[in-house]
N, C-alpha and C positions, 0 to 999 in steps of 0.2 A: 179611472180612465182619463178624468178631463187631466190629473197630474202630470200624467207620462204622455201625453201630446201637446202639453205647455212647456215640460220641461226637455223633450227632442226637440220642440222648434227653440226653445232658446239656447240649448247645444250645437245647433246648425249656423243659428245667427251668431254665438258667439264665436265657432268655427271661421265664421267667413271675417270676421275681427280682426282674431288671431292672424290671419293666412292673406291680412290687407297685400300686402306688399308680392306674394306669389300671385295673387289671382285677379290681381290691379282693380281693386275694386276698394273706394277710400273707406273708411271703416266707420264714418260717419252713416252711410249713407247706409249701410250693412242693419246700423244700433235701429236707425229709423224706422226701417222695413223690420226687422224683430219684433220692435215696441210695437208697431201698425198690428201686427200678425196675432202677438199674441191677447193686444187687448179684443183681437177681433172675435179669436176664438172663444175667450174667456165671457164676453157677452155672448155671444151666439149660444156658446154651452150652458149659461148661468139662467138666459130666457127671462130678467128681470132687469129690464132698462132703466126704471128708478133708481135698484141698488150699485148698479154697473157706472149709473151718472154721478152719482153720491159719490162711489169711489175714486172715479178717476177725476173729479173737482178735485179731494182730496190728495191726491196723488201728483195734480199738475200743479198745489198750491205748492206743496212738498218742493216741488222739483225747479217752479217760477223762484222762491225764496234763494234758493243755492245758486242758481242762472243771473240772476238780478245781479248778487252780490262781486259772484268773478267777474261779470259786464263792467261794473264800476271802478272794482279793485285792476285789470286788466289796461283798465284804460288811463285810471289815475300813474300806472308804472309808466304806460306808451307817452303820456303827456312829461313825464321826469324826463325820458329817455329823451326825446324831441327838443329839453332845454341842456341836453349834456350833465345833468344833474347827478349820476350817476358817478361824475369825475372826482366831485365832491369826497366820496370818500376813494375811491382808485388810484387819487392824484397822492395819497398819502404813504402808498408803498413804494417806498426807498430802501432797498438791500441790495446786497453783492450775492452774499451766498442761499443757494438753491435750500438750504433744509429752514434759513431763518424766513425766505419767502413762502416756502411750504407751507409751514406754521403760521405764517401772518396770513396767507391765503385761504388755509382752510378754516381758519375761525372766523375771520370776515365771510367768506359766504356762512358760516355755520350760523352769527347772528343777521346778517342779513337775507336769509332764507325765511328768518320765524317771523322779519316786518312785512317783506315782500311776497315770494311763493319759491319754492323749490325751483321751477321753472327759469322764471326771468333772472333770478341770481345765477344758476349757472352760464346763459347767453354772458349777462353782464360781464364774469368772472373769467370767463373763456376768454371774449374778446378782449378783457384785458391781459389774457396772458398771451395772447398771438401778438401784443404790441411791445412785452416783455422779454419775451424767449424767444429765439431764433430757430433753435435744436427741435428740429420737429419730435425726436425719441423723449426729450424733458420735456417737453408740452402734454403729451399723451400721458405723462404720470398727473400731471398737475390736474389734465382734463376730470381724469378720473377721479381724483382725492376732490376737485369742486361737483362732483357729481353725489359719491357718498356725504357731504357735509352737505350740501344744501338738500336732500332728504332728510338726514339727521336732524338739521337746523327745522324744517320744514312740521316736523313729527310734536314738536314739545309747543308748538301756538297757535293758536285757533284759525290764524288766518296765514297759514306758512305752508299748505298744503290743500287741497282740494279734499282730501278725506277728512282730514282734522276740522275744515271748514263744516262738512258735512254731518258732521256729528257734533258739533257747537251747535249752527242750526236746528238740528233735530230732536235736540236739548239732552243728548248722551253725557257732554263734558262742558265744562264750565272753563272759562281762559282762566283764571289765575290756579284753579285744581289742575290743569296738564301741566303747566309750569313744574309746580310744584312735584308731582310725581313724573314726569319722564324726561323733566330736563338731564340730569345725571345719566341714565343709559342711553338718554342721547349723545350726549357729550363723549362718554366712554364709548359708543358707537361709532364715533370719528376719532378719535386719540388712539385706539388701538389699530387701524390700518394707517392712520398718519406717520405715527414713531417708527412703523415696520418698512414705508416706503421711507425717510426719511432716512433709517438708515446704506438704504442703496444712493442714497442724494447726498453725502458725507463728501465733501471735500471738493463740491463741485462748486464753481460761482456760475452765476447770471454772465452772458459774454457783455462783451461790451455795446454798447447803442444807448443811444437816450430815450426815454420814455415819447411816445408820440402821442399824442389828444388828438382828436377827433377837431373836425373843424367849429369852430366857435360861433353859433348862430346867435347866441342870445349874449348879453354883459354878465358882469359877476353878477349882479344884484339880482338880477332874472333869473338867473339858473339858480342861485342859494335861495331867491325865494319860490321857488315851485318846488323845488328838491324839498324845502325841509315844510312847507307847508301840504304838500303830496304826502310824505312820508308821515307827518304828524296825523293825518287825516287816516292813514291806514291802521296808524298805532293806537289811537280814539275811538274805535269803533265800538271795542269788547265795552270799553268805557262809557259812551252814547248808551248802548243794550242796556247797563247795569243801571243807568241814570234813567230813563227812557220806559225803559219794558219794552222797545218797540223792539222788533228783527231786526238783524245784522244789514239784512240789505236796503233798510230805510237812513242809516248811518252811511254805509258807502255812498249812498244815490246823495243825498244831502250835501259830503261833502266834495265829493263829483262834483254838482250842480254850485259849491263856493269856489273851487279851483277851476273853474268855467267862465265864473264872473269874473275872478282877478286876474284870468288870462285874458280874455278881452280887453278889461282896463287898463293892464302895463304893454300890450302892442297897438292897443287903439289907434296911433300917430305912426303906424309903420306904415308901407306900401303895401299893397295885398299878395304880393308873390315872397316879400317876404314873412309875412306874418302866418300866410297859409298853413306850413309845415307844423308850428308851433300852436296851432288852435285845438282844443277837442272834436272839432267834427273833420279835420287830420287825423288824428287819435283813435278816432269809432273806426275807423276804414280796416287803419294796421292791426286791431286787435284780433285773435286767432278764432276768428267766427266759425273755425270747423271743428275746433275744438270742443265750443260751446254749444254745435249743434248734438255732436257724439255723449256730450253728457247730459244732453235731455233724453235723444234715444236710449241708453243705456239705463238710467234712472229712471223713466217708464218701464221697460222691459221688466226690471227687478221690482218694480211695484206690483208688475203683474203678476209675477210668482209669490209674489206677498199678498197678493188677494185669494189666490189659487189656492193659498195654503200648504205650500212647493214648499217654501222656508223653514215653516214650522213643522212639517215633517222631516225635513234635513235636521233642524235643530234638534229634535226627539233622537233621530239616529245616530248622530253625533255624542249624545249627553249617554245613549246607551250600551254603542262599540267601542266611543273613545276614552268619557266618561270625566277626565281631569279638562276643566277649563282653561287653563295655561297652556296644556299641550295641542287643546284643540287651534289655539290662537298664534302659535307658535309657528304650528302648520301651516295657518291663514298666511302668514308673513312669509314664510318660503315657498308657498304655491304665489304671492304678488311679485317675485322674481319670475315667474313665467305669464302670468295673469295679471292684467290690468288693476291695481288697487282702487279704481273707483269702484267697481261692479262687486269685488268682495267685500268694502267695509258698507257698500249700500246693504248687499246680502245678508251681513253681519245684524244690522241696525233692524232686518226685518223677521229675520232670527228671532231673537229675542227682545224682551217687549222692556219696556224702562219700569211696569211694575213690579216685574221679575227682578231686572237689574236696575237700580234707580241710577242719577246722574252721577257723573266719577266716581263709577262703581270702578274697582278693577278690572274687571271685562274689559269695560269703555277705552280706559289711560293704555292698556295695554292691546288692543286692537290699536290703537293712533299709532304705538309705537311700533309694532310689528310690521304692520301693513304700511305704515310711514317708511321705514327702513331697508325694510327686505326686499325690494326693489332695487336696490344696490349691490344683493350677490352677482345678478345677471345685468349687462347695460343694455339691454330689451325691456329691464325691469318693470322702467319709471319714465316719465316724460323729461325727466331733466337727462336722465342715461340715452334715450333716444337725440335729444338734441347735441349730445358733445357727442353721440357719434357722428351725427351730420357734418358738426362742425370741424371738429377734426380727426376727422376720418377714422375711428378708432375701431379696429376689426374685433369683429365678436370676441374671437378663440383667442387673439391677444391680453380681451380684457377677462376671461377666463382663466387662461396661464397666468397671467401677474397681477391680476384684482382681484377676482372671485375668492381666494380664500381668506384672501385679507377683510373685503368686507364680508365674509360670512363668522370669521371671528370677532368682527367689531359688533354683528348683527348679536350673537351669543352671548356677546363679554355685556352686550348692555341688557339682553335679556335678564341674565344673572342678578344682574346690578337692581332692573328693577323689582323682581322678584322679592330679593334679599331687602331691601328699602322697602317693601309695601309690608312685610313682616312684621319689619322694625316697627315701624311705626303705625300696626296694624294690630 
């Protein structure tokens, strides 16, 4: 009994997620009153406040660990961005023609997606093609093809995705074993709708206009060194853990708290109006604090049914009607085109236990990939797909007609690939 009234009130809350935007109610605030509801009932029902306190310490450490980490990494991006840092590599794409910019565009987000996040590389990538391309109908392909790569790019590094992130912390996958196994179907994830839109892009150039930069706050020196000392700091991390043993989010906060000091030190002699914009407590303001509250609700919620034992009966049902492990995962990837991939590869991790499936087991590499990816058949999918519809405007049913089945055969062709590779070498 106490199941099916944990698992209706988190169908309701997750309902009222889903239907943000019809029922104008933020989806944040939805996850919070979920989580509130069901850890409320699951104590009330359980009648044992020691064990109820036990778990949910255990549950908020869970959830503090992953919250910490995007806080740091989130803010160490807002702080590049602040010094123009970002131009650094942007300022390097010089082409005429639409299919050699394609190409150079989507594998630059595709590797700056796995330093940064799916997220902030798309913004990035966007705005630099609104400074590029005039033709708002070539922009709309571009938006889309930085939308499947910086998921794709996002899927194969530990800190390139919020799910990927969350299954490193939870010690599912190891950074240099994702690499290893799902960079290839990532890659082929993006190459197979790149070459297809590319060839509708044949014969086209960029119009004419000069590249425009953004206004110049800081000197070269300032911006190459935040840029490349930010970015070193994000690519360090997996490396700190491994030297360390400490958590992911004791590495970001660290080197947060150096890129803090050396921002102080190199504006120290400015005026404070201008030094303001360029500070990290600038930084802390801009970062997406709604975002960060919706994946605390949400990652409670799903603890909850992992206490409930909600999970573990899913899991039983699943291994008995579905039965093949691949196709269960497969599924998980093409239900995160309509479902949020945070709450399934949490649900995923609470599923099954790591002494069932130990770390980079296949399970693991291949939920990162699915649930990394599959967000890209639908641009509702994923949060980088939700932002280039913001930005430029990109109507559902358009990216349906001329995306969706490009990236649902990039989603396949790389399924295939990893599959066929874990065999191999299996």
């Amino acid at each position: 009994m106490l199941q099916i009234v944990v698992v209706t009130t988190f169908v309701i809350a997750y309902a009222a997620i889903a239907l943000e935007h019809p029922i104008k109610v933020n989806k944040s605030a939805s996850a919070l009153v979920g989580a509130g509801l069901l850890w409320t009932i699951y104590a009330a029902w359980t009648g044992d406040p020691g064990l109820v306190d036990r778990q949910l310490n255990e549950s908020v450490s869970a959830t503090a660990q992953i919250v910490f980490f995007l806080m740091g990494a989130m803010t160490i991006v807002e702080v590049i961005d602040a010094h123009n840092g970002f131009e650094v590599i942007t300022s390097l794409i010089r082409t005429r023609k639409q299919v050699t910019l394609m190409w150079l565009v989507g594998l630059v987000t595709f590797f700056l997606s796995a330093i940064l996040d799916n997220l902030t590389t798309t913004i990035v990538m966007i705005s630099l093609m609104r400074k590029l391309l005039q033709n708002q109908g070539d922009r709309l392909f571009f938006a889309s093809m930085i939308v499947i790569a910086a998921n794709a790019g996002g899927a194969w590094s530990a800190i390139g995705d919020v799910t990927t992130t969350m299954l490193w912390i939870g010690g599912q996958i190891t950074p240099i074993a994702i690499i290893k196994g799902v960079f290839l179907a990532s890659f082929i994830n993006l190459v197979v709708p790149l070459a297809a839109v590319s060839y509708f892009l044949r014969g086209k150039e960029v119009a004419a206009g000069e590249f425009k930069s953004g206004p110049l706050r800081t000197s070269i020196f300032e911006r190459n060194l935040i840029f490349y000392l930010g970015l070193g700091f994000l690519i360090l991390v997996p490396a700190f853990k491994a030297a360390t043993h400490l958590p992911p989010f004791m590495g970001i906060l660290f080197g947060l708290g150096i890129l803090w000091l050396v921002g102080e030190l190199i504006h120290r002699h400015k005026e404070e109006d201008e030094k303001a914009p360029l500070t990290l407590v600038s930084a802390l303001k801009r970062i997406d604090m709604t975002s960060i509250v919706f994946f605390i609700g949400i990652l409670l919620a799903v603890a909850a049914l992992e206490r409930a034992q909600v999970l573990e009966m899913l899991a039983k049902w699943l291994d008995e009607n579905v039965g093949r492990l691949d196709v269960i995962v497969v599924l998980l990837g093409l239900l995160s085109a309509i479902v949020d991939n945070v709450p399934l590869v949490a649900a995923s991790m609470g599923m099954y236990s790591l002494n069932q499936y130990p770390p980079d087991h296949f399970l693991w590499e291949f939920v990162a990939y699915c649930a990394g990816t599959g967000g890209s058949i639908l641009i509702i999918g994923s949060a980088s797909g939700v932002a280039a519809m913001g930005l430029e405007r990109i109507h559902f049913f358009w990216y349906v007609r001329y995306i969706s089945g490009l990236a649902l055969l990039g989603y396949l062709g790389g399924v295939a690939a990893y599959i066929v590779q874990y065999r191999l070498l299996h």
